[in-house]
Each structure stands twice: as structure tokens, then as C-alpha cells.
C-alpha positions in Angstrom: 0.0 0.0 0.0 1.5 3.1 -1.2 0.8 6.3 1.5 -1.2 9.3 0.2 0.0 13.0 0.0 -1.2 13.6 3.4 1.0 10.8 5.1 4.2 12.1 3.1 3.6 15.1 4.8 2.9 14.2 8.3 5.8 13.7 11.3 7.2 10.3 11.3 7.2 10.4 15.2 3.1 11.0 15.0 3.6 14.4 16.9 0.7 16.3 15.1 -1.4 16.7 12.0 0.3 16.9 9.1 0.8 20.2 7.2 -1.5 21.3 4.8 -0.3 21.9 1.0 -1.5 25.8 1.8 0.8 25.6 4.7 4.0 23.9 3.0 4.0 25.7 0.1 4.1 29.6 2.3 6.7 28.2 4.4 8.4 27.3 1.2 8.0 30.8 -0.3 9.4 31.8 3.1 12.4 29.8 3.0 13.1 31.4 -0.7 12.5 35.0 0.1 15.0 34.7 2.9 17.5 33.0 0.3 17.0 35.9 -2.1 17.0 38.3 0.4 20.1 37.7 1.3 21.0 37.5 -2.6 19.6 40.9 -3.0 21.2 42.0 -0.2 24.9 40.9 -1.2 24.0 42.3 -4.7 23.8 45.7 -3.2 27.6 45.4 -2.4 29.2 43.8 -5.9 26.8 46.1 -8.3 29.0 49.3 -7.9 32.3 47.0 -7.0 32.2 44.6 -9.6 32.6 47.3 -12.2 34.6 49.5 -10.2 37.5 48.1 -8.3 37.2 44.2 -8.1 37.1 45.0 -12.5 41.3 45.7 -12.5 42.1 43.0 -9.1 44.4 40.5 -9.8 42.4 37.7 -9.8 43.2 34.1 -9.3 43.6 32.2 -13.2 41.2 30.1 -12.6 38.2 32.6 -12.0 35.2 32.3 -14.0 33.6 35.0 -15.9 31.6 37.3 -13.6 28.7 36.3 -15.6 28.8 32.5 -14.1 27.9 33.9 -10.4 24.3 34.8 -11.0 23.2 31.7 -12.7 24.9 29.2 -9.5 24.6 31.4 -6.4 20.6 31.3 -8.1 20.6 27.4 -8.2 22.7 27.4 -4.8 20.4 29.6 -3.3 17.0 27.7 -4.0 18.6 24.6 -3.1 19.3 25.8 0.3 16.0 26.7 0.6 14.6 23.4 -0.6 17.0 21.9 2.0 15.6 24.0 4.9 12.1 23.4 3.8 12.7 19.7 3.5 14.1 19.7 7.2 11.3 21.5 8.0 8.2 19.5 7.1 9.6 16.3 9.3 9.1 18.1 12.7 11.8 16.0 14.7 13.2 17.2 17.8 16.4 17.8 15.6 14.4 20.1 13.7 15.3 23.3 15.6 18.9 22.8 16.3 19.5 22.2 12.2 17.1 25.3 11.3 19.1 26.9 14.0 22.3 25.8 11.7 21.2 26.9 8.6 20.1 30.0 9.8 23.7 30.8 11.2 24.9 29.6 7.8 22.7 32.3 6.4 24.2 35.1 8.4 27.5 33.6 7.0 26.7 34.0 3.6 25.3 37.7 4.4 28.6 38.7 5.7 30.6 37.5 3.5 29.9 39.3 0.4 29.9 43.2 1.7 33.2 42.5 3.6 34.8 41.2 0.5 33.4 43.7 -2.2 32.1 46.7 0.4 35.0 47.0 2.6 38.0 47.0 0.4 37.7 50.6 -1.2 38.1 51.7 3.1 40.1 48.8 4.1 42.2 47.4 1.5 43.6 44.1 1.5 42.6 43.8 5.7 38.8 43.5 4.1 40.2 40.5 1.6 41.5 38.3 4.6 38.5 39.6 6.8 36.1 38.2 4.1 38.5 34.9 4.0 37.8 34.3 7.5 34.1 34.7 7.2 33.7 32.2 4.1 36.1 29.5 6.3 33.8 30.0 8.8 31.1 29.7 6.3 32.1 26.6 5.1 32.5 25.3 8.0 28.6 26.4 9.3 27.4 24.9 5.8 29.3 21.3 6.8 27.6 21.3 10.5 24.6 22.2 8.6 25.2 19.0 6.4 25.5 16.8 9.7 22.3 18.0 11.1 20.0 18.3 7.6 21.3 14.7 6.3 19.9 12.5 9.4 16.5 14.6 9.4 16.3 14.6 5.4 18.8 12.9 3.2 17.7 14.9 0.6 18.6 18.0 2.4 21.5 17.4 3.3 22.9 16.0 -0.5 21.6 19.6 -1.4 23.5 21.1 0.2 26.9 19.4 -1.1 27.1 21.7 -4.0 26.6 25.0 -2.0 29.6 23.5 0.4 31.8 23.0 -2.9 31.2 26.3 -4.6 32.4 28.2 -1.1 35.5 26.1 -1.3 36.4 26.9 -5.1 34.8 30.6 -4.2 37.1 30.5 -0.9 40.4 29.9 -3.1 39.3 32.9 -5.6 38.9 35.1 -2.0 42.7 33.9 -1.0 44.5 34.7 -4.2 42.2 38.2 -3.9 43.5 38.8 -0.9 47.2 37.4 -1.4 47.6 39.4 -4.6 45.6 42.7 -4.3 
């Protein structure tokens, strides 16, 4: 006997009803306008610093085109928010604790992006290893995020393997930034 949409849906420890399709699908839309808000919100610092000063760094040889980071922080960005959403809809007492994660993650990612492009024109180089610090971190928030999504939802937590790859590869373009600028 195959279980119907509502029993997909419903806590596997039985702790209440399960969520309606209304219900899931806001919480969803919540967990991608917080994704994209903190896109936006990055965006504000690279649209006046990717032209301007980050356009004649010396950047590592094996940067992509500045076109590339759109299109896969997009896709990185909704699949952390799939992730979270997945996590969400099982209701385990682990729930909290690995929102909790992701949420820290989140603040991560935030950071990251006005230190790195923002601060430089003030700071210099100091804003370059600044920003490296906060993407190690990052990473390393993304990875305990991994450990918490991945028993709750293995889903979640394989979505989440590409997001932790990117901020390596993006954290070796940060290091040659901040070694050679």
C-alpha cells in the first residue's frame, strides 16, 4: 500500500497533523524569500564593486567569468532553501537545532559578500582576509549544517553538497584576492 499526500507530509514520530499543502508551500516561499533576500542584499555590495574596483584586481587564473555567479549562487540559493524546507516538514526534535544551523549559515553568507566587495575601497587588503575568515567559517557552518540536515532529510542534506563546494572553489578565488591585491 503506497501512503497518500497527506502521510508524506505528516511527522514520522506521530507528533501532530500533518501540514496542509497551503501551509507547506508559504513556508516554502518563506524559506526562498529569505534565500533571495540575502542574494539581494549581497547584490547591493558587488553592483557598484564589480565594475569598479574588483574589475582591475588580480584575480586568481582560474576565475570564471563574472557572468557564471548569477546563474549558480541562483541554483545554490533555492537549493538551500529546498534543503531548509525539506528539514522543516519532518518536525523531529532535531528540527530546531539544524534550522538553528542553517540559519547561522545564512548570516554567513550575508557577511561574507559586503566585507569582500564593500569594505576593500576603506580597508584594503585587511577587508580580503576579513572576508576569508568569514567564508572559512562559512564553510564550515554549511558542513555542521550538512551533519544536522542529512539525518533529518537525506535529501537536504545531499543539497546542500554543491553549496559547500562552490564556497570552497569561491574561498580559493577570496585567497589569491586577498594574497595578490
Amino acid at each position: 500500500m503506497q501512503p497518500n499526500r497527506e502521510e508524506l507530509s505528516s511527522p514520522p514520530d506521530g507528533s501532530g497533523q500533518p501540514y496542509s499543502a497551503r501551509v507547506q508551500a508559504a513556508v516554502l516561499a518563506g524559506f526562498l524569500l529569505a534565500s533571495f533576500l540575502v542574494a539581494g542584499l549581497g547584490g547591493f555590495s558587488t553592483v557598484d564593486n564589480v565594475d569598479g574596483w574588483y574589475s582591475t584586481a588580480d584575480k586568481a587564473p582560474w576565475s570564471p567569468p563574472n557572468w557564471l555567479f548569477g546563474p549558480v549562487w541562483t541554483l545554490l540559493y533555492t537549493a538551500m532553501a529546498v534543503a531548509a524546507w525539506l528539514v522543516w516538514r519532518k518536525r523531529t526534535p532535531k528540527t530546531r537545532p539544524a534550522l538553528t544551523a542553517y540559519a547561522v549559515q545564512l548570516g554567513l553568507n550575508l557577511a561574507w559578500t559586503p566585507v569582500f566587495f564593500g569594505l576593500y575601497p576603506a580597508m584594503g587588503t585587511a577587508a580580503l582576509w576579513l572576508a576569508l575568515a568569514i567564508i572559512v567559517a562559512l564553510i564550515a557552518a554549511v558542513t555542521v549544517t550538512v551533519l544536522y540536515f542529512g539525518p533529518i532529510s537525506r535529501t537536504a542534506g545531499l543539497l546542500l553538497l554543491p553549496y559547500i563546494a562552490w564556497l570552497v572553489f569561491a574561498s580559493t578565488l577570496n585567497w589569491w584576492a586577498a594574497v595578490h591585491n
